[in-house]
C-alpha positions as CSV (number, residue, x, y, z in Angstrom):
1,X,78.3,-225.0,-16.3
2,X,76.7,-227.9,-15.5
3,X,72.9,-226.8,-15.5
4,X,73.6,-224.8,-18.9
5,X,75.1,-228.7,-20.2
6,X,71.8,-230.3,-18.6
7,X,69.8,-227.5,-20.4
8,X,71.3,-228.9,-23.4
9,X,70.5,-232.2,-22.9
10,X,67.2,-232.2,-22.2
11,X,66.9,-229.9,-25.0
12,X,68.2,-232.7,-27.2
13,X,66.3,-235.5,-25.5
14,X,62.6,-233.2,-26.1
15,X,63.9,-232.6,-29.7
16,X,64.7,-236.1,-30.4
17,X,61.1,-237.0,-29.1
18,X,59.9,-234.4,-31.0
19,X,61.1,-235.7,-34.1
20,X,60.4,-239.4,-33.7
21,X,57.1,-238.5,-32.6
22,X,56.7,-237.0,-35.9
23,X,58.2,-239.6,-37.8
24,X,55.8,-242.1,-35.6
25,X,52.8,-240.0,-37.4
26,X,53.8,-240.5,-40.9
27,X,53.8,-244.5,-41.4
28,X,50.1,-243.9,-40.2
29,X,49.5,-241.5,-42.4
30,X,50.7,-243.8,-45.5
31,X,49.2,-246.7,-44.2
32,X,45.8,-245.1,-44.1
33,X,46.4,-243.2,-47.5
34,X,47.5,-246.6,-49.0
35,X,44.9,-248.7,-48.1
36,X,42.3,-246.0,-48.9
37,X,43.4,-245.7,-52.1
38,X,43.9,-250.0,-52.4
39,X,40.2,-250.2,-50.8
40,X,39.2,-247.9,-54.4
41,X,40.8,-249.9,-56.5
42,X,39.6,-253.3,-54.9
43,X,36.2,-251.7,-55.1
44,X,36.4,-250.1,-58.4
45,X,37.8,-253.6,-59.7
46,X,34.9,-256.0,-58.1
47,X,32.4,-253.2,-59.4
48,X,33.5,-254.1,-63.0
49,X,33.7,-257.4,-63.0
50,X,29.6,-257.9,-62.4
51,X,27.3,-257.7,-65.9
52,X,25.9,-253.8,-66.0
53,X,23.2,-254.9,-67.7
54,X,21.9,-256.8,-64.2
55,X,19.6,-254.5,-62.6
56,X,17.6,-254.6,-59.4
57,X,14.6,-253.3,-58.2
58,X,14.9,-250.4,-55.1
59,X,12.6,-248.7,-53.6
60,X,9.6,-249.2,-51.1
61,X,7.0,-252.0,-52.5
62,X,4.2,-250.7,-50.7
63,X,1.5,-249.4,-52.5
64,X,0.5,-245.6,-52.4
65,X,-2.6,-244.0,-52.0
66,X,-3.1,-243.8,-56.0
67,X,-2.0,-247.2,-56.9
68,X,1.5,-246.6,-57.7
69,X,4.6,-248.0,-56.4
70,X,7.7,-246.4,-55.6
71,X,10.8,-248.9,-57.3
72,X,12.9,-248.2,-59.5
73,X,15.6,-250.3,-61.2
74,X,19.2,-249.3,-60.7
75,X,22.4,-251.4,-61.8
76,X,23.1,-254.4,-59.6
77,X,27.0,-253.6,-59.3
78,X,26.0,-250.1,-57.9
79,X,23.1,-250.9,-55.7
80,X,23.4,-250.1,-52.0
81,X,23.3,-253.9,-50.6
82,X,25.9,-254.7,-53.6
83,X,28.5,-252.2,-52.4
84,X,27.5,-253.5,-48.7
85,X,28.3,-257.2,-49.8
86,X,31.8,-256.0,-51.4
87,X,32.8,-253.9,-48.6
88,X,32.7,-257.0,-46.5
89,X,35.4,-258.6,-48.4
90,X,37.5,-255.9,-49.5
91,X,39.6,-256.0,-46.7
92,X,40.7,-259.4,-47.5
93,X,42.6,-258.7,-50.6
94,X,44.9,-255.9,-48.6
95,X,46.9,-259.7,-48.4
96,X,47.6,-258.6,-52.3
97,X,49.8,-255.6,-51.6
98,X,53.4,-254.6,-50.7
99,X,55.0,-252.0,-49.7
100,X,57.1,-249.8,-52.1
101,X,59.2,-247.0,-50.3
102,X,60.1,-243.7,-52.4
103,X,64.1,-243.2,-52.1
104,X,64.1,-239.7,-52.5
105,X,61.2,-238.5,-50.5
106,X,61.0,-241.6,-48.2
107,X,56.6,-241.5,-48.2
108,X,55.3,-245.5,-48.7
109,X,53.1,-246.6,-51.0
110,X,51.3,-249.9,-51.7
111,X,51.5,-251.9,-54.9
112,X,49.3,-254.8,-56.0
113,X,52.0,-258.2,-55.9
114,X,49.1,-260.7,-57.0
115,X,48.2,-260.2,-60.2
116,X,44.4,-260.5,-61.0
117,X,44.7,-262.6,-64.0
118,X,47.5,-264.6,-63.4
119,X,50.0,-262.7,-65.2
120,X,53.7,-262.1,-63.0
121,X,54.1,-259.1,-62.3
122,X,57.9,-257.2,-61.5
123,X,58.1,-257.6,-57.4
124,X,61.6,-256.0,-56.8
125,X,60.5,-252.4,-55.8
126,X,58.2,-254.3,-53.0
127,X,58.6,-255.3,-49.7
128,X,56.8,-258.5,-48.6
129,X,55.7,-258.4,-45.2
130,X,52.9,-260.0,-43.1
131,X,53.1,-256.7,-40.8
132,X,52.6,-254.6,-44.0
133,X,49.9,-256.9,-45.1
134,X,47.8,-256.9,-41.1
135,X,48.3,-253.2,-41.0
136,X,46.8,-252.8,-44.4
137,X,44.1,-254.4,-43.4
138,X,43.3,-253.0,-40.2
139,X,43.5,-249.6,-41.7
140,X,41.2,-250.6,-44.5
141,X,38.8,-252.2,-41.9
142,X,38.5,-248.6,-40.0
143,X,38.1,-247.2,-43.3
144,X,35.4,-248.7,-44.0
145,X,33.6,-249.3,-40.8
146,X,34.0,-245.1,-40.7
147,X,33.6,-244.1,-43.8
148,X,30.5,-247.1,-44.8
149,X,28.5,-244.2,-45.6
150,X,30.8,-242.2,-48.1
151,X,32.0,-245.6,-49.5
152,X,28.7,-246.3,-50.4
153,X,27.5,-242.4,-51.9
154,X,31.2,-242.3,-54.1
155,X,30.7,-246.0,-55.6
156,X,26.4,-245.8,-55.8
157,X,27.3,-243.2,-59.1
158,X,30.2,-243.6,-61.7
159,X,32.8,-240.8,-61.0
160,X,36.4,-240.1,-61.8
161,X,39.1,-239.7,-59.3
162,X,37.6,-241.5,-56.7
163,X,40.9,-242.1,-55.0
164,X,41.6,-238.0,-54.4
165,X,37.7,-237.6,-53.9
166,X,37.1,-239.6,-51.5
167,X,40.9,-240.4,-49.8
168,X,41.8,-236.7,-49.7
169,X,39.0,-234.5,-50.0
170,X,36.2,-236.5,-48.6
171,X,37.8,-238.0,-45.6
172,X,41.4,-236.2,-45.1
173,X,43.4,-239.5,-45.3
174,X,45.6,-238.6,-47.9
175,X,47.1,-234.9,-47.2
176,X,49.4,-235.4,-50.0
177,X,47.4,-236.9,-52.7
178,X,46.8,-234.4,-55.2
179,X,50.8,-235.2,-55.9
180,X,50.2,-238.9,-56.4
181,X,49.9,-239.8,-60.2
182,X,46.3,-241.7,-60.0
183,X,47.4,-245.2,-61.1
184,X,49.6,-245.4,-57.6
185,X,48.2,-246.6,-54.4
């Protein structure tokens, strides 16, 4: 009798790790999803706020073998040390976000409690939180010091859906996203 009830027990005790080991890997998972998807719209935002009729010259300025040069003019808000500059930054504004927990399926997600243009916004579905806000940004650093390259290729060309392009399909760090309605982070 008694082995069979120890059997049981560490039965229940492996379970019980089991499970909060796989509740452990959820958070993450938001977290990452979240501030992918908030790095997009931070990045999609400070993209449109810069004049697209600024352009700047690319290319290499040396002079080829028959005269020519090889630059060419491409818009200043998508130019490679533009998107560089803004992904420096980015991070920063992660401070603008709570966290909004989903009563019937429990997953997190991140809404924007600063408004951009002063403007209150409704704050009741969000939890304020300065650990919500440091993991945020800590994800959204690795992000981007990962991902600088595919950051750079999605936002270089206009594109829709960035946020399951690039957060799902592109880097797995959304494996739920295609169920996401595109306006939530």
């Amino acid at each position: 009798m008694r082995g069979e009830a120890e059997m049981r027990l560490t039965s229940c005790v492996l379970l019980c790790v089991l499970l909060s080991l796989s509740q452990a890997v959820r958070p993450g998972q938001d977290v990452r999803c979240g501030a992918c998807r908030a790095l997009v719209d931070e990045m999609e935002f400070a993209i449109s706020q810069i004049d697209p009729k600024k352009m700047i010259q690319t290319g290499s300025f040396r002079i080829n073998p028959d005269g020519s040069q090889s630059i060419r003019e491409v818009p200043l808000a998508r130019s490679e040390g533009n998107l560089l500059e803004l992904m420096e930054s980015v991070c920063e504004r992660m401070a603008d976000y709570g966290e909004h927990t989903d009563s019937s399926t429990n997953r997190k997600s991140y809404l924007r409690i600063k408004s951009r243009n002063g403007e209150s916004m409704d704050l009741s579905q969000a939890a304020l939180d300065s650990r919500i806000t440091s993991s945020l940004k800590f994800a959204c650093e690795t992000i981007v010091e990962q991902h600088e390259d595919e950051l750079i290729e999605f936002f270089s060309h206009e594109m829709e859906n960035v946020k399951d392009k690039l957060c799902s399909k592109r880097t797995d760090l959304c494996d739920h996203a295609l169920k996401i309605p595109h306006d939530e982070l």
